[in-house]
C-alpha positions as CSV (number, residue, x, y, z in Angstrom):
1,X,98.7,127.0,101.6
2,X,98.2,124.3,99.0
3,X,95.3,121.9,99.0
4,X,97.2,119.1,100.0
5,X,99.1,120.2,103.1
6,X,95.7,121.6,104.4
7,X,94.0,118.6,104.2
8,X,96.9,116.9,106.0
9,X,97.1,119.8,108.8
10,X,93.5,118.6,109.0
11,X,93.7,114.7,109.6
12,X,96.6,115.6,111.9
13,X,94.5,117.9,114.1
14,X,91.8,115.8,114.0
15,X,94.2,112.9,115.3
16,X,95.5,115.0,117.8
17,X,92.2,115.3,119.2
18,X,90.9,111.7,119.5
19,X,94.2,110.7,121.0
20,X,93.3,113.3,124.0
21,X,89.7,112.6,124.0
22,X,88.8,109.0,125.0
23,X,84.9,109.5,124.6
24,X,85.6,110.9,121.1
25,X,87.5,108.5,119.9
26,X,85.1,105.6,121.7
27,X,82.0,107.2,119.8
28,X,84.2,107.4,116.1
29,X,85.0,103.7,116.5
30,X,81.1,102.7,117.1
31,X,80.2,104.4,114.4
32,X,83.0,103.2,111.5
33,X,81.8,99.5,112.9
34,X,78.2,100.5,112.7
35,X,79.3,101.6,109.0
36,X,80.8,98.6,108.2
37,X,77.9,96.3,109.9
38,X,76.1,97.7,107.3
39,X,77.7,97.9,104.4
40,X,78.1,93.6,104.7
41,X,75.0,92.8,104.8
């Protein structure tokens, strides 16, 4: 399996997941704003 199509099974799994797991997805979102909070200042 090349590089490539791993990496995209990957994102896909991991998409997969925070569409089923509310919390999950909640606690991502926090975080990339939390990130981003940051990174203006």
């Amino acid at each position: 399996m090349d590089r490539r199509k791993l990496m995209m099974t990957t994102v896909a799994l991991g998409a997969a997941y925070l569409m089923r797991n509310d919390r999950s997805r909640k606690k991502l979102m926090n975080q990339f704003q939390a990130f981003a909070g940051k990174s203006r200042r």
